[in-house]
PDB file of N, CA, C, O and CB in Angstrom:
ATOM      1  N   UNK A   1     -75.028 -61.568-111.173  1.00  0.00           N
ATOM      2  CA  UNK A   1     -75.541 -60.344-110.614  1.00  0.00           C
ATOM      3  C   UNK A   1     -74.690 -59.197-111.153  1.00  0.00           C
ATOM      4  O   UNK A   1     -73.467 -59.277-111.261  1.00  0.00           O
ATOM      5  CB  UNK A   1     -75.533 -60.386-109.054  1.00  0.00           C
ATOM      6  N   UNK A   2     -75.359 -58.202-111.461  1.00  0.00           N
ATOM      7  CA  UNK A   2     -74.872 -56.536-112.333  1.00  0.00           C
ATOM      8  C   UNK A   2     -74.761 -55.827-111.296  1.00  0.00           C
ATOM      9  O   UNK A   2     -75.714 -55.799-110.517  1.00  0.00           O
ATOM     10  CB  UNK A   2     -76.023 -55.622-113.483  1.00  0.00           C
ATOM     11  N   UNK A   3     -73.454 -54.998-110.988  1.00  0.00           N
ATOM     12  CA  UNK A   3     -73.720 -54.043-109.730  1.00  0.00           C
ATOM     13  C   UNK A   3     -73.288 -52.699-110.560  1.00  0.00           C
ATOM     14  O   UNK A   3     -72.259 -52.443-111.185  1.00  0.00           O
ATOM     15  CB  UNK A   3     -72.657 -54.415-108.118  1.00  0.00           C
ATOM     16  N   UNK A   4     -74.196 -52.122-110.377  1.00  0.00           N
ATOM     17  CA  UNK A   4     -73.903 -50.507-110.813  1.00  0.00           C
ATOM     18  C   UNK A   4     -73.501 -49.648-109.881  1.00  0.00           C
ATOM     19  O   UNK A   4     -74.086 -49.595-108.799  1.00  0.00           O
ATOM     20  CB  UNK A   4     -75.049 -49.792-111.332  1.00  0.00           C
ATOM     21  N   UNK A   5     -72.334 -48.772-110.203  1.00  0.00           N
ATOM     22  CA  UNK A   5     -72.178 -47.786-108.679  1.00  0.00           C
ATOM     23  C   UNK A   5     -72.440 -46.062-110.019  1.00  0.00           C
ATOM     24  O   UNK A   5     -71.981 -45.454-110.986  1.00  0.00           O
ATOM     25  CB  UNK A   5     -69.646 -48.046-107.397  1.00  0.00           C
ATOM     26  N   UNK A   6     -73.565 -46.126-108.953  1.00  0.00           N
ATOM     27  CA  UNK A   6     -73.379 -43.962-109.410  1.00  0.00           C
ATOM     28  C   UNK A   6     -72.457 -42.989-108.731  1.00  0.00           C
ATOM     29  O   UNK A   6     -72.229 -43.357-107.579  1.00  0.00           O
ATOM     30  CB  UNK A   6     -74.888 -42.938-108.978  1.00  0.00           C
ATOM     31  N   UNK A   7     -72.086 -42.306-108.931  1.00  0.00           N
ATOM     32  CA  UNK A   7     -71.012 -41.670-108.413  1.00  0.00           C
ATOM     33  C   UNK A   7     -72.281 -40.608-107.854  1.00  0.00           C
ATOM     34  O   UNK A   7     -73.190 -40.601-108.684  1.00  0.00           O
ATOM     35  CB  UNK A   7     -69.602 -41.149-109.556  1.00  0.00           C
ATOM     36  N   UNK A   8     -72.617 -39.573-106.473  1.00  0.00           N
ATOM     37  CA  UNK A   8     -73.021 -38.672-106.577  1.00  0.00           C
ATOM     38  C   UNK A   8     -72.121 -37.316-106.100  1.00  0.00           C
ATOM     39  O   UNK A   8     -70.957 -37.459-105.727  1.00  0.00           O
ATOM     40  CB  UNK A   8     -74.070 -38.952-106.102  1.00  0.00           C
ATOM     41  N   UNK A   9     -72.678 -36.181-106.142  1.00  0.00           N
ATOM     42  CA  UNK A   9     -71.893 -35.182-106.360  1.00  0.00           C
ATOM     43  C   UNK A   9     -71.937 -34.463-105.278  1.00  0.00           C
ATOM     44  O   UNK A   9     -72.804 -33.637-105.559  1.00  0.00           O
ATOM     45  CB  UNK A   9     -72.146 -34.513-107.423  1.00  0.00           C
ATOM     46  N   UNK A  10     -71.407 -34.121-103.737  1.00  0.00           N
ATOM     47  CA  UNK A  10     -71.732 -32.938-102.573  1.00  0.00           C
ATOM     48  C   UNK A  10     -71.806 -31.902-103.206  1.00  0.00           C
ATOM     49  O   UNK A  10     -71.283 -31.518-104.252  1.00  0.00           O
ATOM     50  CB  UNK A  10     -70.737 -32.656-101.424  1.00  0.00           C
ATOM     51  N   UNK A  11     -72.794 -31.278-102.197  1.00  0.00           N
ATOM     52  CA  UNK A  11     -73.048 -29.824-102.352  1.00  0.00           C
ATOM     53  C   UNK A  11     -72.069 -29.153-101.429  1.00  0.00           C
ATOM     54  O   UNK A  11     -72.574 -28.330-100.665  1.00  0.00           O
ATOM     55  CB  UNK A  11     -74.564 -29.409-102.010  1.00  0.00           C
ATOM     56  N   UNK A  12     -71.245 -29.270-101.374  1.00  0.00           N
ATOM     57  CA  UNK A  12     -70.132 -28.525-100.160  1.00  0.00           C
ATOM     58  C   UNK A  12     -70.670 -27.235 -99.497  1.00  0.00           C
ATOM     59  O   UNK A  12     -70.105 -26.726 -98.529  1.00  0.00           O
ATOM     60  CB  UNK A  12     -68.583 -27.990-100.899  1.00  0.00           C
ATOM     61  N   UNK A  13     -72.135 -26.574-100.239  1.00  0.00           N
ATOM     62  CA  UNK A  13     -72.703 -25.690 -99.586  1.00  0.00           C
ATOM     63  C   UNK A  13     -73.475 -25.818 -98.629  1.00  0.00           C
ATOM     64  O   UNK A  13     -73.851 -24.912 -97.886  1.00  0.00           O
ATOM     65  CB  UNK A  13     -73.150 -25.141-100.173  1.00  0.00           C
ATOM     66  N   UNK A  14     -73.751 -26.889 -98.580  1.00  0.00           N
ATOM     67  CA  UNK A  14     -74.675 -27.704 -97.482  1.00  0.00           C
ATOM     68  C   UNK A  14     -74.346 -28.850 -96.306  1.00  0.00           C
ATOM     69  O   UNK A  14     -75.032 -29.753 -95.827  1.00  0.00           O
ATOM     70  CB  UNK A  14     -75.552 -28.391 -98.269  1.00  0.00           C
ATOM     71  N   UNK A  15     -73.045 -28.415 -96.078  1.00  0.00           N
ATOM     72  CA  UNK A  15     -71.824 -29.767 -95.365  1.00  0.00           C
ATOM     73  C   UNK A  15     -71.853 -28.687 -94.466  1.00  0.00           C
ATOM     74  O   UNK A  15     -71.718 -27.483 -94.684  1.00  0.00           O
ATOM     75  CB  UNK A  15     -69.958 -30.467 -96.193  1.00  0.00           C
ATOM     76  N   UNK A  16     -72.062 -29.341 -93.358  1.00  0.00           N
ATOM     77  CA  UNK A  16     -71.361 -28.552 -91.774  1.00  0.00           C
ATOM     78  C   UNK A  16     -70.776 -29.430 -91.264  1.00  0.00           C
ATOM     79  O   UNK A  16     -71.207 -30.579 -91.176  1.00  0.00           O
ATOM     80  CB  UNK A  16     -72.324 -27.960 -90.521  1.00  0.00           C
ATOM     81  N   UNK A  17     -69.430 -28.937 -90.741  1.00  0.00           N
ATOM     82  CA  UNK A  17     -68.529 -29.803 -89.484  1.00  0.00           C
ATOM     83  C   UNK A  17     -68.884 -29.736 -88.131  1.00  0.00           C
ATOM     84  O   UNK A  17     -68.883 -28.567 -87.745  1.00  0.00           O
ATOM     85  CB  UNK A  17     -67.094 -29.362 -89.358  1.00  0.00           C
ATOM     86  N   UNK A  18     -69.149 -30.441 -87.375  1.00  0.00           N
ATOM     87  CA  UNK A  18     -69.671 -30.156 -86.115  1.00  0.00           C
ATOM     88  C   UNK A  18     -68.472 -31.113 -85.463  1.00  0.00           C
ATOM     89  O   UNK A  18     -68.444 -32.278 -85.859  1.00  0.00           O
ATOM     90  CB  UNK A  18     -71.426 -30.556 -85.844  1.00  0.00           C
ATOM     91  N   UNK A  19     -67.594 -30.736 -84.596  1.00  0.00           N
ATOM     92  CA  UNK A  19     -66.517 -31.283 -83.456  1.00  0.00           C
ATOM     93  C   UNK A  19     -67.658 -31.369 -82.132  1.00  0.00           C
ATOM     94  O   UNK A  19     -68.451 -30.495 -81.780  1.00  0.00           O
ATOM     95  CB  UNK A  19     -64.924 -29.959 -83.107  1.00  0.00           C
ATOM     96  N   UNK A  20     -67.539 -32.109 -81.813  1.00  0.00           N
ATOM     97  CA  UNK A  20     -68.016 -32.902 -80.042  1.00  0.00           C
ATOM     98  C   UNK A  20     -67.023 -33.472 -79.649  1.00  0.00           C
ATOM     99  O   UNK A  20     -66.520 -34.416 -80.259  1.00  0.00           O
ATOM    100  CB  UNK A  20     -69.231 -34.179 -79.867  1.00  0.00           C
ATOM    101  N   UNK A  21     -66.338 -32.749 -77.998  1.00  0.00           N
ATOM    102  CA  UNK A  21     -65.704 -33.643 -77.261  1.00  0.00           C
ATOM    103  C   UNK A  21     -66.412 -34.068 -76.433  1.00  0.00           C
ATOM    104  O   UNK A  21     -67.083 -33.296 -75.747  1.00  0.00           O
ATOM    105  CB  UNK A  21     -64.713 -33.311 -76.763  1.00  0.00           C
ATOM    106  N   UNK A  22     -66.463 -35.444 -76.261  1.00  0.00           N
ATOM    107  CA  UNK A  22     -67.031 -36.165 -75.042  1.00  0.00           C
ATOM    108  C   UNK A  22     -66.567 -36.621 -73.736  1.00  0.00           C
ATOM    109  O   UNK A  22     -65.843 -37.549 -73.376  1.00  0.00           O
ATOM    110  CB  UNK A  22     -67.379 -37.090 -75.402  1.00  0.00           C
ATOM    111  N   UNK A  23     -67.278 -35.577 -73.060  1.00  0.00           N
ATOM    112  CA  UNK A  23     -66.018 -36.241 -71.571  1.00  0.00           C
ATOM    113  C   UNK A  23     -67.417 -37.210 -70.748  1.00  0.00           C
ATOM    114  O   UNK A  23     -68.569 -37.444 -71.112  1.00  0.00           O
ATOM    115  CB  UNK A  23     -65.068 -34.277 -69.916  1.00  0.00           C
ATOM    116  N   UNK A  24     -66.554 -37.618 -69.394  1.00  0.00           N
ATOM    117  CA  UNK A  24     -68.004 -38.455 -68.888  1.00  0.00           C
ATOM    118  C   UNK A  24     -69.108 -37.684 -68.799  1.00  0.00           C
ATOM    119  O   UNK A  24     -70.141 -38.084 -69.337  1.00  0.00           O
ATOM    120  CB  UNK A  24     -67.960 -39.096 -67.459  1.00  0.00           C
ATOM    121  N   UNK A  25     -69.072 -35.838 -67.763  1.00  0.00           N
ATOM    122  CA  UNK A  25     -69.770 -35.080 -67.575  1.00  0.00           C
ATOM    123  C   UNK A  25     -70.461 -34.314 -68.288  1.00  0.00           C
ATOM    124  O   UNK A  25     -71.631 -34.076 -67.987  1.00  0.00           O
ATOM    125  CB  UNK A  25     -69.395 -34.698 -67.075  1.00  0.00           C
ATOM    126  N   UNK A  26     -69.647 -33.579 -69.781  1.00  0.00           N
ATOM    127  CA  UNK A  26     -70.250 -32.706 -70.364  1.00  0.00           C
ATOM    128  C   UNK A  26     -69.379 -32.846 -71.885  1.00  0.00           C
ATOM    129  O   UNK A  26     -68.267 -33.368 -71.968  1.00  0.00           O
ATOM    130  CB  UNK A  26     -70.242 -31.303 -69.479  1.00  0.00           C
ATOM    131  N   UNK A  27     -70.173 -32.239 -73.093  1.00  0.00           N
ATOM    132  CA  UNK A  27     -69.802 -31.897 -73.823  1.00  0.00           C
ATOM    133  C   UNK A  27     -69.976 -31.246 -74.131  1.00  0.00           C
ATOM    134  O   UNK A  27     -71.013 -30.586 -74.066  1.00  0.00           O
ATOM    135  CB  UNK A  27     -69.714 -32.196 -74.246  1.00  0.00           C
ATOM    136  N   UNK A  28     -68.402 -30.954 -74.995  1.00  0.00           N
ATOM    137  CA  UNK A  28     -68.241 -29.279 -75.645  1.00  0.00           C
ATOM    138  C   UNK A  28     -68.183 -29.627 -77.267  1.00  0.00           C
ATOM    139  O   UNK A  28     -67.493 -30.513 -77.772  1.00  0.00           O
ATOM    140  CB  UNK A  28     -66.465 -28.269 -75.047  1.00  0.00           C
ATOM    141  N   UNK A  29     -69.094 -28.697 -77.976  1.00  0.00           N
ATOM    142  CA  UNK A  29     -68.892 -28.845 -78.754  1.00  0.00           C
ATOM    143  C   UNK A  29     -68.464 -27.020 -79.881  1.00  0.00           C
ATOM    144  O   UNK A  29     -68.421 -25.903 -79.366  1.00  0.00           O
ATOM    145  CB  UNK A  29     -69.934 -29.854 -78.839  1.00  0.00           C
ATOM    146  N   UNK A  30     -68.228 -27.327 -81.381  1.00  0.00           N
ATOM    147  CA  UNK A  30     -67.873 -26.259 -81.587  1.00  0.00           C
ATOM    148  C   UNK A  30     -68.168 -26.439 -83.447  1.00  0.00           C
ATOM    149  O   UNK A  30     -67.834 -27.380 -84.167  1.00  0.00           O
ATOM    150  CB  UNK A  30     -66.332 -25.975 -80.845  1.00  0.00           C
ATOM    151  N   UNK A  31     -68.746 -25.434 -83.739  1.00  0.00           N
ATOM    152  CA  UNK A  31     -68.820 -25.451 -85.403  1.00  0.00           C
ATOM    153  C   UNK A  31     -68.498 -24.049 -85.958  1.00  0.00           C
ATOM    154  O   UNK A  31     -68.149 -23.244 -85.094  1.00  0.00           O
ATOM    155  CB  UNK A  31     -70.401 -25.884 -85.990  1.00  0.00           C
ATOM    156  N   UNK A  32     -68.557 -23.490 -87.520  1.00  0.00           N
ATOM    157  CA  UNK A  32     -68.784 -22.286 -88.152  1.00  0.00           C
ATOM    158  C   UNK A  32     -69.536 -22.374 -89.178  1.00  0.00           C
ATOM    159  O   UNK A  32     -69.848 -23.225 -90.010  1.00  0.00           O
ATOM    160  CB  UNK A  32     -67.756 -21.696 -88.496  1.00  0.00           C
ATOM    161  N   UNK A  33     -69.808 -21.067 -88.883  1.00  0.00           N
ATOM    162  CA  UNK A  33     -70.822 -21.197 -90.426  1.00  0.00           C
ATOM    163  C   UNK A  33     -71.094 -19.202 -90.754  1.00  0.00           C
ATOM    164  O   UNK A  33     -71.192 -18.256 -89.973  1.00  0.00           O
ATOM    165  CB  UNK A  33     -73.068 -22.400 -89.925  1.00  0.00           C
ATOM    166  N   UNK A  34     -71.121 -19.273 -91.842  1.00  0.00           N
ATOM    167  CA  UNK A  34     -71.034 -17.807 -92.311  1.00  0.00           C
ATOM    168  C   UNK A  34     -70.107 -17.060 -91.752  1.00  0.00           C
ATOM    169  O   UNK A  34     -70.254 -15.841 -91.661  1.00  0.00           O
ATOM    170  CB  UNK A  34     -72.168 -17.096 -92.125  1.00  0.00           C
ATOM    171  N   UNK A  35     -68.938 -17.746 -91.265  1.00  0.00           N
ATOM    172  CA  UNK A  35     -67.402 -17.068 -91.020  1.00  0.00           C
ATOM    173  C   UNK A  35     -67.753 -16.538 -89.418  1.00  0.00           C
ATOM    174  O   UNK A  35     -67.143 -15.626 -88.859  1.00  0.00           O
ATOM    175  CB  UNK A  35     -66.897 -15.484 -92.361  1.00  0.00           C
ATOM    176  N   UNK A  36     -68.722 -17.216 -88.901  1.00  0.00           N
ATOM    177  CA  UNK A  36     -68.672 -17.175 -87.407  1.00  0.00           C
ATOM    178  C   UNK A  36     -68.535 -18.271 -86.829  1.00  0.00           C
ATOM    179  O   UNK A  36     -69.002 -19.317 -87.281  1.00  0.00           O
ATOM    180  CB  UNK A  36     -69.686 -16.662 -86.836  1.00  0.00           C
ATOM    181  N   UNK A  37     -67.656 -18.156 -85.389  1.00  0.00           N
ATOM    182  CA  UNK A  37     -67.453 -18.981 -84.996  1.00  0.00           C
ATOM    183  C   UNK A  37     -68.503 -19.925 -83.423  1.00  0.00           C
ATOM    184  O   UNK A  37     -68.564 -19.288 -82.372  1.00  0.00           O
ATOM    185  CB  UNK A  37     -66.231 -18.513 -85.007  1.00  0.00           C
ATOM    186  N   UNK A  38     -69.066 -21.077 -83.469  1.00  0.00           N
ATOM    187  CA  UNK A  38     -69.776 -20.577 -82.090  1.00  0.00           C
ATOM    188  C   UNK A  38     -69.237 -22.008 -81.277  1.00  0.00           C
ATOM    189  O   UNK A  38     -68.545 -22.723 -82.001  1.00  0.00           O
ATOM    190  CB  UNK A  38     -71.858 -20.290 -82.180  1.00  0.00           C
ATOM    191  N   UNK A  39     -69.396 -22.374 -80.279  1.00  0.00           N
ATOM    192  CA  UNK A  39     -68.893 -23.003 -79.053  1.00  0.00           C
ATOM    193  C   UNK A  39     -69.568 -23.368 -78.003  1.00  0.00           C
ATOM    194  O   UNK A  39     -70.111 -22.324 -77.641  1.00  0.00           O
ATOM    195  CB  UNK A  39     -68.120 -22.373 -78.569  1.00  0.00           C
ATOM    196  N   UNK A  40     -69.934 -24.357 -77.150  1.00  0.00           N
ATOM    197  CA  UNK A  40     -70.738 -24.369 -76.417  1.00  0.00           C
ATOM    198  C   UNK A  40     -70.886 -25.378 -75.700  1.00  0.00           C
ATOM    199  O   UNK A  40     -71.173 -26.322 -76.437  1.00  0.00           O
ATOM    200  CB  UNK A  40     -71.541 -24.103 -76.860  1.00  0.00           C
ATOM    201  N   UNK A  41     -70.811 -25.904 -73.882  1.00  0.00           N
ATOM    202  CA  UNK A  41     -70.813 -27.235 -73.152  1.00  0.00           C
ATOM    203  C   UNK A  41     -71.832 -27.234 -72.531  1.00  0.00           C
ATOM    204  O   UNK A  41     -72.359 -26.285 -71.950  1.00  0.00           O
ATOM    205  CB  UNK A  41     -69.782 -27.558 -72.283  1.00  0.00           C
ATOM    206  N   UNK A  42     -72.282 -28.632 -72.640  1.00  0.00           N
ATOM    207  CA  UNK A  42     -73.582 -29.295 -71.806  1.00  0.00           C
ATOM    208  C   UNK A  42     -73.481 -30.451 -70.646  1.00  0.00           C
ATOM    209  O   UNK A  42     -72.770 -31.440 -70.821  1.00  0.00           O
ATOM    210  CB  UNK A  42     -74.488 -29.976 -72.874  1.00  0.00           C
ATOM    211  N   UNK A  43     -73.890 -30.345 -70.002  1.00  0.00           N
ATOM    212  CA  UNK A  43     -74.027 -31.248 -68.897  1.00  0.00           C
ATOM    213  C   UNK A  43     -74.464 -32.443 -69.677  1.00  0.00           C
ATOM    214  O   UNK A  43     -75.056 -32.190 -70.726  1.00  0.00           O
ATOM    215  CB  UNK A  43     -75.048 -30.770 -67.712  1.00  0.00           C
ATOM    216  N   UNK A  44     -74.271 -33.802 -69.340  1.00  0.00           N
ATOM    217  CA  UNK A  44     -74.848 -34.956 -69.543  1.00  0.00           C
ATOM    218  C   UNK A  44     -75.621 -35.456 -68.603  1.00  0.00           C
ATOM    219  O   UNK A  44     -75.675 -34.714 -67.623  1.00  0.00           O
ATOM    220  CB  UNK A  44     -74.067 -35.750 -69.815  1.00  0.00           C
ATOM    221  N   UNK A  45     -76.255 -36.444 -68.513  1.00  0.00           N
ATOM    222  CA  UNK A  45     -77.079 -37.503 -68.128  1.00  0.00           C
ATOM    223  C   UNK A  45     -77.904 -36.762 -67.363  1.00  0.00           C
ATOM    224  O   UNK A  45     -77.821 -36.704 -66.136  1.00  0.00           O
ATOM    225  CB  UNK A  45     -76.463 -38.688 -67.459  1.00  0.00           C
ATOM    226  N   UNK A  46     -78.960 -36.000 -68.247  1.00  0.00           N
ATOM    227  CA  UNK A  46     -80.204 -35.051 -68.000  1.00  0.00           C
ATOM    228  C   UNK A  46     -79.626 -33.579 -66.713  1.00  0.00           C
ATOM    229  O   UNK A  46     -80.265 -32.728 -66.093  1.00  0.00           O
ATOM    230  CB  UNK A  46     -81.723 -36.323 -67.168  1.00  0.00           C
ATOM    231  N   UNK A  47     -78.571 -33.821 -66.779  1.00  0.00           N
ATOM    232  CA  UNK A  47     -78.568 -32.193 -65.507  1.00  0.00           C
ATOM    233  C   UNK A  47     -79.046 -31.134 -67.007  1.00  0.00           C
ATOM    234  O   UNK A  47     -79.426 -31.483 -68.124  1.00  0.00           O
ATOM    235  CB  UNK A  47     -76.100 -31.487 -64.428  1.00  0.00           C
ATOM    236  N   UNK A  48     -78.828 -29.823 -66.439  1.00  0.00           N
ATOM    237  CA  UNK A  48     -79.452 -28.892 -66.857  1.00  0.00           C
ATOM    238  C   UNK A  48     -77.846 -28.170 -67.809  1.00  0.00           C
ATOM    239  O   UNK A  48     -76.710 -28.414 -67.402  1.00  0.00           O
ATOM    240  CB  UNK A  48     -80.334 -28.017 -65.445  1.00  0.00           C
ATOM    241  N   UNK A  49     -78.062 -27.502 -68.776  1.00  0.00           N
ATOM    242  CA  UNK A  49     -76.659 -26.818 -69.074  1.00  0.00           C
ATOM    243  C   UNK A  49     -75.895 -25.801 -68.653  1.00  0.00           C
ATOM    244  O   UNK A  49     -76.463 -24.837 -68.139  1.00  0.00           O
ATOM    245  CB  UNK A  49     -76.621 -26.501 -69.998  1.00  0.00           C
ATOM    246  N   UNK A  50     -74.586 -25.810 -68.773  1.00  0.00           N
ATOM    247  CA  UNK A  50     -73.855 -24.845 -68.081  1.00  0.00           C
ATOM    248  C   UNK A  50     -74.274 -23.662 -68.580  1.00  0.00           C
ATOM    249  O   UNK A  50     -73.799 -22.609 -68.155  1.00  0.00           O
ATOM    250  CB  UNK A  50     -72.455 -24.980 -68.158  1.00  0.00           C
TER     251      UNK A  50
END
């Protein structure tokens, strides 16, 4: 058997970081993009968001 590996190339313009902390109740999560910053927590197990 022949195994070929291609190398491919990211677009690093198209990569977002997205952080989620997970607690039991809610998560917060937090990303940027165009040099803004945004932030934001949700209730879990269907309640409504903060």
């Amino acid at each position: 058997m022949k195994i070929t590996q291609i190398a491919e190339k990211i677009n690093l313009n198209q990569v977002m970081d997205i952080s989620v902390d997970v607690h039991k109740d809610t998560l917060h999560f937090f990303f940027a993009s165009d040099g803004r910053e945004y932030t934001n927590n949700f209730l879990q197990r269907g309640q409504s968001s903060m």
